[in-house]
Biopython code that builds the backbone (N, CA, C, O; Angstrom):
import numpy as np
from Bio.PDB.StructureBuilder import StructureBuilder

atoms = [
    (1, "UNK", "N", (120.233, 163.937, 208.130)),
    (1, "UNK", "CA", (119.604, 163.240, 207.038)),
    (1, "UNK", "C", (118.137, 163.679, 206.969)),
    (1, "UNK", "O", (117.321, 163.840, 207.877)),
    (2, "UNK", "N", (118.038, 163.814, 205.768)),
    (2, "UNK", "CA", (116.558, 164.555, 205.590)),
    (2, "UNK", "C", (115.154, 163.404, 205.616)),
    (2, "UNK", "O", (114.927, 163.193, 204.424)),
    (3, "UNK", "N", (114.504, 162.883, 206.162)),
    (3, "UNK", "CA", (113.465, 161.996, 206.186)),
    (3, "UNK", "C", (112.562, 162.365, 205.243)),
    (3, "UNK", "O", (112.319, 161.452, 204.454)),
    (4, "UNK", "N", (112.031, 163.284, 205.061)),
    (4, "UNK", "CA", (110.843, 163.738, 204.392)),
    (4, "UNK", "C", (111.090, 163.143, 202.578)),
    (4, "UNK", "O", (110.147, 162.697, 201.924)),
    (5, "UNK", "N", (112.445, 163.260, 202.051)),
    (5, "UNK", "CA", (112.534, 162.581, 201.386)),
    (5, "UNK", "C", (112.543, 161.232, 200.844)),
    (5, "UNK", "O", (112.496, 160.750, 199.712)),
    (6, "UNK", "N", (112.624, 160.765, 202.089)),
    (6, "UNK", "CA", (112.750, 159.117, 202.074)),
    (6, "UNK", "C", (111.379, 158.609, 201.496)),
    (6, "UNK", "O", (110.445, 159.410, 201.459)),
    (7, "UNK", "N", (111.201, 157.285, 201.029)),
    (7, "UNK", "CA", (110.318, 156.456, 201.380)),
    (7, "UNK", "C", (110.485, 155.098, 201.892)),
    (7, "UNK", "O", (111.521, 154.496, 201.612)),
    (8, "UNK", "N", (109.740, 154.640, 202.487)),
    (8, "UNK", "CA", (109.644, 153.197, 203.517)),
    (8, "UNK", "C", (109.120, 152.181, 202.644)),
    (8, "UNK", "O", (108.427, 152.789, 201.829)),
    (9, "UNK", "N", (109.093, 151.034, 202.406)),
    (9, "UNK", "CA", (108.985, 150.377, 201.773)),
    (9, "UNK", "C", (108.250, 149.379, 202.191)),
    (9, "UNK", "O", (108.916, 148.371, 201.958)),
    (10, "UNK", "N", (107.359, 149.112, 202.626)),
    (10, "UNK", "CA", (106.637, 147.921, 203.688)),
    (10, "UNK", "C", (105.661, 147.853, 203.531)),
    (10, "UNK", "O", (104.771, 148.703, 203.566)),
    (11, "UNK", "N", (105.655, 146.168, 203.198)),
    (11, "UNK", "CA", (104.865, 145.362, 202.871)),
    (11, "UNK", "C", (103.731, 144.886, 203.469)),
    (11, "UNK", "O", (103.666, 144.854, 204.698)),
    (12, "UNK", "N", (102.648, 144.435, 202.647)),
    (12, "UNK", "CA", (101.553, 144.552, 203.602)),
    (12, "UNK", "C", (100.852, 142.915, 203.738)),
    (12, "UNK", "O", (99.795, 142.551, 204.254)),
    (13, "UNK", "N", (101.891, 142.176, 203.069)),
    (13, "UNK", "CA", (101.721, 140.677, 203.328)),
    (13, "UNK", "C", (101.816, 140.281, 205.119)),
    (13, "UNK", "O", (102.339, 140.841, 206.082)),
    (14, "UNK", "N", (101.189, 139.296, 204.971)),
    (14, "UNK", "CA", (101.892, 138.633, 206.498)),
    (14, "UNK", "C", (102.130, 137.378, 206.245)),
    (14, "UNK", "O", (101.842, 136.949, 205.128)),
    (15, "UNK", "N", (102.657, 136.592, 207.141)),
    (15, "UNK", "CA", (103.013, 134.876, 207.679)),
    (15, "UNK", "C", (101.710, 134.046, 206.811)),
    (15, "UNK", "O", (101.752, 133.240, 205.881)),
    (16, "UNK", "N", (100.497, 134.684, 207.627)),
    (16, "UNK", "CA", (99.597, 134.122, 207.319)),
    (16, "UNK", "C", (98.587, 133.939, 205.512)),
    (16, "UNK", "O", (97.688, 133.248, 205.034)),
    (17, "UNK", "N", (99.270, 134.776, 205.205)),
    (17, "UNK", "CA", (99.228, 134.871, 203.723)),
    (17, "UNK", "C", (99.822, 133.913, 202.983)),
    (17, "UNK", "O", (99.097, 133.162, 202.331)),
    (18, "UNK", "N", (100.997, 133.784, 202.950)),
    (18, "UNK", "CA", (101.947, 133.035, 202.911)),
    (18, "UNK", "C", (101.677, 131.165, 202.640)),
    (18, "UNK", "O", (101.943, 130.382, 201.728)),
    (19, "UNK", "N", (100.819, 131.032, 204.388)),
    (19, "UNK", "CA", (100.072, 130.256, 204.617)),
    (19, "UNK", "C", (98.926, 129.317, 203.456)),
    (19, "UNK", "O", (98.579, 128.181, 203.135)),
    (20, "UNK", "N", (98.719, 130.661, 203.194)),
    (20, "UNK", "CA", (97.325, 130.747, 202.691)),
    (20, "UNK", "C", (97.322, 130.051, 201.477)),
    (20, "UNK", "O", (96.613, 129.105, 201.136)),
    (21, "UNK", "N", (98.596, 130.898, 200.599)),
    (21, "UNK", "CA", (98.633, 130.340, 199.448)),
    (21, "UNK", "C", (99.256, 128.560, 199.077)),
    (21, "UNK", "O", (99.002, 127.694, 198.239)),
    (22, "UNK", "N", (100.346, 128.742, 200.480)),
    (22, "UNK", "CA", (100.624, 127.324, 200.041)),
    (22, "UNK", "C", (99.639, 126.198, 200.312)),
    (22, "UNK", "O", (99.919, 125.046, 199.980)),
    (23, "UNK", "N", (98.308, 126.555, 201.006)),
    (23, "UNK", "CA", (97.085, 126.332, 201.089)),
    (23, "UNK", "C", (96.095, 126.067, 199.739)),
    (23, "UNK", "O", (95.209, 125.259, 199.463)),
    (24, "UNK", "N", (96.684, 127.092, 199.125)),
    (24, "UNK", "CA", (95.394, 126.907, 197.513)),
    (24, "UNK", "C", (96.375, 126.102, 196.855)),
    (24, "UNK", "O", (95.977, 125.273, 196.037)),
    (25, "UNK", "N", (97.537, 126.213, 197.075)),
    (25, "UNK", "CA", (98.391, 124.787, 196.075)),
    (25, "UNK", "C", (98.358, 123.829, 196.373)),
    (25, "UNK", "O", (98.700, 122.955, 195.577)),
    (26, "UNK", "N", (98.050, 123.590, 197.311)),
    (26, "UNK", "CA", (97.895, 122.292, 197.633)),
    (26, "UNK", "C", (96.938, 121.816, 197.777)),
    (26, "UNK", "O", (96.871, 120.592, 197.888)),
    (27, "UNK", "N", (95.890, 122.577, 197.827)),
    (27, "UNK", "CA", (94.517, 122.054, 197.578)),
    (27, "UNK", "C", (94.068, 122.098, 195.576)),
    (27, "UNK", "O", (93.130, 121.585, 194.965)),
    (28, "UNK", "N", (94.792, 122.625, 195.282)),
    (28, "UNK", "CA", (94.646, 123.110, 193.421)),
    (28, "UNK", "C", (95.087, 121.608, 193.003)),
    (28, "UNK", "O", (94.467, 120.983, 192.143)),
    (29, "UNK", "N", (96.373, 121.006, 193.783)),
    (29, "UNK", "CA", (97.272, 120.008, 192.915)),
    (29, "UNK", "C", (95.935, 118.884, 193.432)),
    (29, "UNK", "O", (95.526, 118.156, 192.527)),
    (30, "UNK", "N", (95.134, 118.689, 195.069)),
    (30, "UNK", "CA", (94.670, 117.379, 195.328)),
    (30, "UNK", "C", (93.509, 117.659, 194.485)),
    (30, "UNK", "O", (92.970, 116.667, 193.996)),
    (31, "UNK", "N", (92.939, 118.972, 194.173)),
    (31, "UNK", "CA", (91.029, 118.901, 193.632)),
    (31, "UNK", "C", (91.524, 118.284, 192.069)),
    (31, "UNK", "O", (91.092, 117.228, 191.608)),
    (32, "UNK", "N", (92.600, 119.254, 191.318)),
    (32, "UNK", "CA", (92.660, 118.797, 190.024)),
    (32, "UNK", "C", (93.158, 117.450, 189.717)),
    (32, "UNK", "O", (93.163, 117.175, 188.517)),
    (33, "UNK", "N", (93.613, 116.474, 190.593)),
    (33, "UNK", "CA", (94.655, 115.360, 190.173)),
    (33, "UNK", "C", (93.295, 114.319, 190.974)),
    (33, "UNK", "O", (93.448, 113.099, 191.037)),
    (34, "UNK", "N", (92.296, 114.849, 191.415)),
    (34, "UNK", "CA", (90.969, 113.871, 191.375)),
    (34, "UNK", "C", (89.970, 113.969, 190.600)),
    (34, "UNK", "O", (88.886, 113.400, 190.727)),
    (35, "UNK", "N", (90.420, 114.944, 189.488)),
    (35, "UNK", "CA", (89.461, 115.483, 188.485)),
    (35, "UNK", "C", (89.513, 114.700, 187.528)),
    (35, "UNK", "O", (90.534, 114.580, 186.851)),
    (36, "UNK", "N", (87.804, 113.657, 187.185)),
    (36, "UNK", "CA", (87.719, 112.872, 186.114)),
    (36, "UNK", "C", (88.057, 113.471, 184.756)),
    (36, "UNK", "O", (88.520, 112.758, 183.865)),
    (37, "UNK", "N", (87.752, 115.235, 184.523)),
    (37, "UNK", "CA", (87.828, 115.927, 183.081)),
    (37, "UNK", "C", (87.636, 116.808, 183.076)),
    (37, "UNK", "O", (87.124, 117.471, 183.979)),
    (38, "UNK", "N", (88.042, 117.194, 181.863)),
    (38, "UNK", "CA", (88.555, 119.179, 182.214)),
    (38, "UNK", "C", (87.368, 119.824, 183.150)),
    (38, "UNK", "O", (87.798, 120.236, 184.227)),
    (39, "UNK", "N", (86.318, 119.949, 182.997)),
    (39, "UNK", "CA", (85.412, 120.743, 183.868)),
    (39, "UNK", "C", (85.787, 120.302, 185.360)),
    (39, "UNK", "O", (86.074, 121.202, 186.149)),
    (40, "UNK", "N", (85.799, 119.313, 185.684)),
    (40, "UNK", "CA", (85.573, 118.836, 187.088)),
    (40, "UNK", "C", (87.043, 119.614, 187.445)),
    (40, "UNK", "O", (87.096, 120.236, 188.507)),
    (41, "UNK", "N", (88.220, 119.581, 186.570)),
    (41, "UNK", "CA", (89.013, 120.436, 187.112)),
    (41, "UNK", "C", (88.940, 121.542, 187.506)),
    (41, "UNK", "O", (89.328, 121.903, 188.616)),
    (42, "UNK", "N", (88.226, 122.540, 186.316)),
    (42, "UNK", "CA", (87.989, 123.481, 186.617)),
    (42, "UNK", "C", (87.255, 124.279, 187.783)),
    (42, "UNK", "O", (87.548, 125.371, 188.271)),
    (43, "UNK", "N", (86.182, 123.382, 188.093)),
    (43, "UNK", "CA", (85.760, 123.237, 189.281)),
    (43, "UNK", "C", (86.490, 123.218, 190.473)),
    (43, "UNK", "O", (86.369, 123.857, 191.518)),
    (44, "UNK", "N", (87.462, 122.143, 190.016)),
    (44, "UNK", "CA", (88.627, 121.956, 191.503)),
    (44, "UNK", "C", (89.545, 122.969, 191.413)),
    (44, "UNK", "O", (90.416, 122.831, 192.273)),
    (45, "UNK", "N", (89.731, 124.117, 190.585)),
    (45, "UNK", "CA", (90.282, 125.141, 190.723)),
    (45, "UNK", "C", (89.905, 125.989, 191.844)),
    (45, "UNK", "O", (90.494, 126.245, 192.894)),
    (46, "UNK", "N", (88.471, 126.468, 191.240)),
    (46, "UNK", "CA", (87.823, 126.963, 191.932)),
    (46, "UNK", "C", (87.452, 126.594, 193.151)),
    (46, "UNK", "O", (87.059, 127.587, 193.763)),
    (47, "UNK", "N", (87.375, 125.292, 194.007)),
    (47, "UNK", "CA", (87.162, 125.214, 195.470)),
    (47, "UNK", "C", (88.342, 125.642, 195.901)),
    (47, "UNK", "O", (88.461, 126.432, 196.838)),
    (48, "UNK", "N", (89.515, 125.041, 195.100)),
    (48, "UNK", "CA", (90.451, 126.021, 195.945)),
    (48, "UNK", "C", (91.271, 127.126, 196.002)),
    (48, "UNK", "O", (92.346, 127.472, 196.491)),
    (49, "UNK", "N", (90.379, 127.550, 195.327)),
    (49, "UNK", "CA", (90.246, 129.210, 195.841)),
    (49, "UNK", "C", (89.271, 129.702, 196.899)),
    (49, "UNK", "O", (89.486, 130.836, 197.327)),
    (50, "UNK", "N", (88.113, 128.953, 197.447)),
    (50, "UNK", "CA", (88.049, 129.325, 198.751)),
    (50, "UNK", "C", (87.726, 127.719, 199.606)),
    (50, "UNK", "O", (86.769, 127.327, 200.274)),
    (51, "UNK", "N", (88.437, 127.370, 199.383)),
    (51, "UNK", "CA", (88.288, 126.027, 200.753)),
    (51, "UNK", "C", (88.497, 126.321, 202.083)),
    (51, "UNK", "O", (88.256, 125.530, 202.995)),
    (52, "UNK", "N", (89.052, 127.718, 202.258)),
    (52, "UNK", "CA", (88.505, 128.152, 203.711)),
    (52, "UNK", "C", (87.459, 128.819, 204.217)),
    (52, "UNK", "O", (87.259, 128.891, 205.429)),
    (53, "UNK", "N", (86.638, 129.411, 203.250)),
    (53, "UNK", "CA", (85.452, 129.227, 203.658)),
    (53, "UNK", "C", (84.695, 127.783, 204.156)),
    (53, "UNK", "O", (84.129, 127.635, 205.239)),
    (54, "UNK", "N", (84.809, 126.919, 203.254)),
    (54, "UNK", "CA", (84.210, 125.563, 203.466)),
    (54, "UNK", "C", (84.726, 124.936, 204.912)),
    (54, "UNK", "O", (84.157, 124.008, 205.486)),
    (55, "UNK", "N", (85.888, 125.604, 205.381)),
    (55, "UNK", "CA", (86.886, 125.467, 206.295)),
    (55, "UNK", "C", (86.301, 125.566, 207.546)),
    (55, "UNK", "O", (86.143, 124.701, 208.408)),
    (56, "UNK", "N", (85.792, 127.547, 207.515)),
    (56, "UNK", "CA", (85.212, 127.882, 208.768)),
    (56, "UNK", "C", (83.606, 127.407, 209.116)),
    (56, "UNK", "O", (83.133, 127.235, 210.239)),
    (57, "UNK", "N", (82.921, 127.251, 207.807)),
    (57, "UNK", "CA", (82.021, 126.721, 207.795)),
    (57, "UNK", "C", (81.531, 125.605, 208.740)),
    (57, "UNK", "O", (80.637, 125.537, 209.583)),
    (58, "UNK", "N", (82.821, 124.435, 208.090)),
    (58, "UNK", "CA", (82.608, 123.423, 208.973)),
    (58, "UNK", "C", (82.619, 123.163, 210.415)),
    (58, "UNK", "O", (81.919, 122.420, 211.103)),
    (59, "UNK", "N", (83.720, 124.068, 210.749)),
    (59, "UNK", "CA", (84.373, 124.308, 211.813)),
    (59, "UNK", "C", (82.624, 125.078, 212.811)),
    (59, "UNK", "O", (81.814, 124.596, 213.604)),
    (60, "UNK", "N", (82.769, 126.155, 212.279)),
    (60, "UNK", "CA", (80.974, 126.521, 212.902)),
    (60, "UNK", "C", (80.314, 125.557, 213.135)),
    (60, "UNK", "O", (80.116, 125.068, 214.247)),
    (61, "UNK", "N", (79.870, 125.156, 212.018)),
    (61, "UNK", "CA", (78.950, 124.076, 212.413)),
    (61, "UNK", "C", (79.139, 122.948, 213.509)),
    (61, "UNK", "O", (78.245, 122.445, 214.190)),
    (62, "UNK", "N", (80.400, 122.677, 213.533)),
    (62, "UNK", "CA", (80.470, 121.484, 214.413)),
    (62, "UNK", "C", (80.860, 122.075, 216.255)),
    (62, "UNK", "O", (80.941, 121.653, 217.408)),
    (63, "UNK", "N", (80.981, 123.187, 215.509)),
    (63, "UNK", "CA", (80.685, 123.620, 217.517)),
    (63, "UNK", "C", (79.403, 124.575, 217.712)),
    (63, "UNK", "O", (79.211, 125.298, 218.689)),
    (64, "UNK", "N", (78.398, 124.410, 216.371)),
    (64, "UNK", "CA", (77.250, 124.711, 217.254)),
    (64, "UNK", "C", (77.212, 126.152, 216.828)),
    (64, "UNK", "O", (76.155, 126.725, 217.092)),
    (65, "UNK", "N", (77.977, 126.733, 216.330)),
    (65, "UNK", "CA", (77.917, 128.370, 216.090)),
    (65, "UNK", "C", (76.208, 128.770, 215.560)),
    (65, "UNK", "O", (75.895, 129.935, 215.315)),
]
sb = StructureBuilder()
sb.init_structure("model")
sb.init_model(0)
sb.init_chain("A")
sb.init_seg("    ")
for serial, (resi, resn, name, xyz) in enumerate(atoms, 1):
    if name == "N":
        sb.init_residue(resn, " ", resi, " ")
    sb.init_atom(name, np.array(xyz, "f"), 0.0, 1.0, " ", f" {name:<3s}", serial, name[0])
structure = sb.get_structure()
């Protein structure tokens, strides 16, 4: 069997990706469903899209980093 023809197919996701996102949904459904009006939603879009920054942040801070 000739290899050189082949191609491999592999993905460059991981577990932790995965993670991640069911992470921004669930932070998307709690920021927007405490959102007094459209902006404040929009807003709560946007934290969670990075609430892990705010994540490690905290995390630093509270051990002093």
């Amino acid at each position: 069997m000739n290899t050189s023809n082949q191609t491999m197919n592999k993905s460059n996701s991981s577990p932790a990706s995965c993670i991640y996102l069911l992470g921004m949904i669930g932070a998307a459904i709690y920021f927007i469903g405490n959102a007094s009006g459209f902006w404040a939603g929009v807003l709560g879009f946007l934290k969670a899209l990075v609430w892990p920054a705010f994540l490690v942040f905290e995390a630093f801070k509270s051990l002093g980093v």
